[in-house]
C-alpha positions as CSV (number, residue, x, y, z in Angstrom):
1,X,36.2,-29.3,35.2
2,X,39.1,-27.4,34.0
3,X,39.6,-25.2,36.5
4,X,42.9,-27.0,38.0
5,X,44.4,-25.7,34.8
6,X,44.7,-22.4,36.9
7,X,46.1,-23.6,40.2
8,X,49.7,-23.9,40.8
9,X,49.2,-27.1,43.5
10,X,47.6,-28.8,40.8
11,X,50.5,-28.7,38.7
12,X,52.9,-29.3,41.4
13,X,50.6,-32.5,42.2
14,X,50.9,-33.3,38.4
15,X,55.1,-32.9,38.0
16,X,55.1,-35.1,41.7
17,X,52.6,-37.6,40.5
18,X,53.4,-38.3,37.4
19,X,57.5,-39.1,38.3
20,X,55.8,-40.7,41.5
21,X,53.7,-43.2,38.3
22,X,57.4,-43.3,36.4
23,X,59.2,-44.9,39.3
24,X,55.9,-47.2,40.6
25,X,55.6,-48.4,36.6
26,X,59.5,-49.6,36.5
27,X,58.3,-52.8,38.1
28,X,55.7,-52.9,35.5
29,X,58.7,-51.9,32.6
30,X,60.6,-54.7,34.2
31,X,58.0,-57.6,34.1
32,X,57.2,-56.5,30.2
33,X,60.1,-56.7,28.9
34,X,60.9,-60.6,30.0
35,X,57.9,-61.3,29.0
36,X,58.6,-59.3,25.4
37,X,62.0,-61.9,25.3
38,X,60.4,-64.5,24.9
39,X,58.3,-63.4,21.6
40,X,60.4,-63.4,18.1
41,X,62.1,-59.9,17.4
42,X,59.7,-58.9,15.1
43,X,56.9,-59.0,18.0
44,X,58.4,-57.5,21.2
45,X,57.9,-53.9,20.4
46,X,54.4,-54.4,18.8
47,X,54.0,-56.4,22.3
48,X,55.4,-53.5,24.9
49,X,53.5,-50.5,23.0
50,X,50.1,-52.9,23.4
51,X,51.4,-54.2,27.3
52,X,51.9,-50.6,28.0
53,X,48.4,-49.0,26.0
54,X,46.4,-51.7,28.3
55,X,48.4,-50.2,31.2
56,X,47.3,-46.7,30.7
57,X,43.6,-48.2,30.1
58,X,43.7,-50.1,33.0
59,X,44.3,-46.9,35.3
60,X,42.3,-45.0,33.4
61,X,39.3,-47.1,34.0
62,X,40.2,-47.7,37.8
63,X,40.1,-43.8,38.1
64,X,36.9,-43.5,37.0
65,X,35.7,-46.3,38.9
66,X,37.1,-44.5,42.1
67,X,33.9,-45.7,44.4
68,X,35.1,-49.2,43.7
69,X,38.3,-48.7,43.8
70,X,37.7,-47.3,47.3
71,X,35.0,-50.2,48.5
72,X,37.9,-52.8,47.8
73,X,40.0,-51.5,50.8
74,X,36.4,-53.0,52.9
75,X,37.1,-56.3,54.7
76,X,35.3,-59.4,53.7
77,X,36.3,-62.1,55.8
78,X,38.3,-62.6,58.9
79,X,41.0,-65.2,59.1
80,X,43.4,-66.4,62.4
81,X,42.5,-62.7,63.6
82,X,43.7,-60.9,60.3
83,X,40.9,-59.1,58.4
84,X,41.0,-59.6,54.1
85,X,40.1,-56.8,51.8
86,X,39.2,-57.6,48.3
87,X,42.4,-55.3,47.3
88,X,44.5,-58.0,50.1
89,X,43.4,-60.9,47.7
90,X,43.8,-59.1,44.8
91,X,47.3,-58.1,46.1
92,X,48.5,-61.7,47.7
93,X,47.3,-63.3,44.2
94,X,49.6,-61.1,42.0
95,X,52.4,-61.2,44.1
96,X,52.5,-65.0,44.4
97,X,51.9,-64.9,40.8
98,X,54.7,-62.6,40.2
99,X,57.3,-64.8,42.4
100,X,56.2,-68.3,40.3
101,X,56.7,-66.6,37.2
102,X,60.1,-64.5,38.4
103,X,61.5,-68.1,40.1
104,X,60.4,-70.1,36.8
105,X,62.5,-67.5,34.4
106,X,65.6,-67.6,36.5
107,X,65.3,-71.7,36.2
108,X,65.3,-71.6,33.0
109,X,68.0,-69.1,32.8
110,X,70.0,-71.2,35.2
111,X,69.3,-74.8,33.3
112,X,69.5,-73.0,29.4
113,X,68.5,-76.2,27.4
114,X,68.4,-76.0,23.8
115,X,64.7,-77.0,23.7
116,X,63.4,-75.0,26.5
117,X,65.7,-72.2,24.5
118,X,63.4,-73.0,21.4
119,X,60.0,-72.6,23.1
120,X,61.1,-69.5,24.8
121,X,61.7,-68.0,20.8
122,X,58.2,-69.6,20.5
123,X,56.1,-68.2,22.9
124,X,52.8,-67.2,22.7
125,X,51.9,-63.3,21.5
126,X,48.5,-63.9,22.7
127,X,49.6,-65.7,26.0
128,X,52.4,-62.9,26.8
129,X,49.9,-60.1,26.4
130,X,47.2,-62.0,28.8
131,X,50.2,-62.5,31.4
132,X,51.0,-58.3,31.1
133,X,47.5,-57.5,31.6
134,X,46.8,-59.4,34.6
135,X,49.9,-58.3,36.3
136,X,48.7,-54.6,34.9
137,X,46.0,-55.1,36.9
138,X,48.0,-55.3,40.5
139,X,50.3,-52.6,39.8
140,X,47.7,-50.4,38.1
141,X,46.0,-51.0,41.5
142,X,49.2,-50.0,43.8
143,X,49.4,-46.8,41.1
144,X,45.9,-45.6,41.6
145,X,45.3,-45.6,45.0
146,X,49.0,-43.4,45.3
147,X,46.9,-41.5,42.7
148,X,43.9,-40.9,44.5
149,X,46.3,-40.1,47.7
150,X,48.1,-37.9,45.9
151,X,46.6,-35.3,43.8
152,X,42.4,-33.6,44.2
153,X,41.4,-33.6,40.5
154,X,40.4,-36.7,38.5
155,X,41.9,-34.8,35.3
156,X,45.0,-34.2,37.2
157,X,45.3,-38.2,38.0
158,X,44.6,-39.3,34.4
159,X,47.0,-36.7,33.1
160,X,49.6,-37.7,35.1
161,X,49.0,-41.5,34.1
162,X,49.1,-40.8,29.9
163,X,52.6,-38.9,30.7
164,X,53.6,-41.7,32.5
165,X,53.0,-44.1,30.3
166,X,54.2,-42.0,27.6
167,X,58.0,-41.6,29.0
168,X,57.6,-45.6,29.6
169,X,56.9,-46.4,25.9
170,X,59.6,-44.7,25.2
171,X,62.1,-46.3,27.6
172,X,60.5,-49.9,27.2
173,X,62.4,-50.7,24.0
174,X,66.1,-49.5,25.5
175,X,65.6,-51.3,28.7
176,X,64.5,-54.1,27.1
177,X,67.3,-54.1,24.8
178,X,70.0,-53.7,28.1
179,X,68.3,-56.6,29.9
180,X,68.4,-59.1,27.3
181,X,72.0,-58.0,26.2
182,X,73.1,-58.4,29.9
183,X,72.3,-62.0,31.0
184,X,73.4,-60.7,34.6
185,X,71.3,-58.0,34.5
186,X,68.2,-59.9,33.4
187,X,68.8,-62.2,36.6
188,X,69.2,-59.4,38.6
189,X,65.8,-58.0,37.2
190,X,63.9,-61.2,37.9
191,X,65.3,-60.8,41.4
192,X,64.0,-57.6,42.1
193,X,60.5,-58.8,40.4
194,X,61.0,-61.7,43.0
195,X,61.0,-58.6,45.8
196,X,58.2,-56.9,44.7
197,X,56.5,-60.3,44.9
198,X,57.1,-60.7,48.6
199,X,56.2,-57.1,48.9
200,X,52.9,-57.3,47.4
201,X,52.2,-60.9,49.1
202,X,53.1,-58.9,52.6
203,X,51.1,-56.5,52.1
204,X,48.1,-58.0,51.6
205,X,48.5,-60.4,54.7
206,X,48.9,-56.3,56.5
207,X,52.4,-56.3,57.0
208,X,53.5,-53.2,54.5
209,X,56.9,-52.9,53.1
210,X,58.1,-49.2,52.4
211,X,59.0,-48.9,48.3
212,X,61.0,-47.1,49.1
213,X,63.6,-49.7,50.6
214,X,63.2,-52.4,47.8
215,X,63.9,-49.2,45.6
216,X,66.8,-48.6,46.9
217,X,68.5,-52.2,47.7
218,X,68.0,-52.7,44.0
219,X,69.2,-49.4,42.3
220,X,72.6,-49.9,44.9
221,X,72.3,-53.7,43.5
222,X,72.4,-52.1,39.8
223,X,75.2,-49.7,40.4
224,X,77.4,-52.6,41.6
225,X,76.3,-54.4,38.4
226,X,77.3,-51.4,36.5
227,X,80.7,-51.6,37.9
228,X,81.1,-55.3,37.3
229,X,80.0,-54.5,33.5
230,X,82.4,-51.5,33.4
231,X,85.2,-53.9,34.6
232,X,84.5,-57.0,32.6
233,X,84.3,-54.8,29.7
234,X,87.8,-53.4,30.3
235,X,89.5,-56.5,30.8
236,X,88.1,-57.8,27.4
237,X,89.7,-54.5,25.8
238,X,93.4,-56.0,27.0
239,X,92.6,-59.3,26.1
């Protein structure tokens, strides 16, 4: 069982996956800490530490349920000519989950009534944390079947998913910080939960959209931000 502990490949696999789990999870980071907003103070991090314990379990468990995980990539049904998986409805249902919620927030954010303001500060705990595990569930999905692709040894997989995790707790309460300082920034967050959305709605109708590019259109979309920060911040300096 422990015999990876000896091979070189299997840490190599371990460094790769784990960053690999660090950059699939900022979605998942994202999506949290919105949802963490809307709680009083005292209750975001108690909220993010639990959103992001259920996240670990979730993998966890869909790692040791590899069989499964595998039988959900098995058609079921047939429809206009395009075959559906039990991972394409799990898929299509998150991601149109994902862009009602995103498109609601910005609303909100948009309109910025004092009552709708209110029950925002009075949100749910219970009802946030059922929202972050349901959405834990789709991109715990995407994360373990790169897993499984990735790396030979279950203890490798689950390794790489606690270390994960572990540099996310510790990140969640800083990012969420930044993105409810930064009104711009929280917009521009919901936007790129809005792209994962489509991407995860695309993919399960079999039309796959490379991570990489929504990745990259929204980390050159943040460094712009950045730069409009840096700027606005100046100017209030002379002001």
């Amino acid at each position: 069982m422990f015999e990876w502990i000896f091979s070189v490949e299997a840490w190599i696999s371990l460094a790769t996956l784990t960053t690999l789990e660090i950059v699939l999870g900022i979605d998942n980071i994202i999506f949290i800490a919105i949802l963490c907003g809307k709680l009083p103070p005292e209750e975001r991090n108690k909220a993010r530490v639990i959103g992001l314990s259920v996240a670990m379990i979730t993998r966890i468990l869909l790692l040791l349920s590899l069989a499964w995980i595998m039988s959900l990539t098995k058609p079921l049904f047939s429809l206009f000519a395009q075959e559906f998986s039990g991972r394409d409805l799990v898929l299509i249902l998150g991601g149109l989950f994902l862009l009602f919620k995103s498109t609601t927030e910005i609303h909100s954010n948009i309109i910025h009534e004092p009552q709708k303001e209110q029950n925002i500060k009075m949100a749910s705990f219970t009802g946030v944390l059922i929202q972050i595990a349901f959405l834990d569930i789709i991109f715990s999905l995407d994360s373990v079947i790169t897993a499984v692709g990735m790396a030979e040894h279950l203890p490798v997989m689950i390794l790489a998913v606690i270390l994960a995790v572990g540099v996310m707790m510790f990140a969640s309460g800083a990012i969420s910080d930044f993105v409810e300082k930064n009104p711009t920034i929280k917009i521009l967050a919901l936007s790129f939960l809005i792209l994962v959305g489509v991407s995860l709605v695309a993919d399960g109708l079999g039309f796959h959209i490379p991570k990489g590019y929504i990745y990259f259109s929204m980390a050159f979309a943040f460094g712009v931000e950045m730069i409009n920060l840096k700027i606005r911040k100046n100017k209030a300096k002379f002001k």
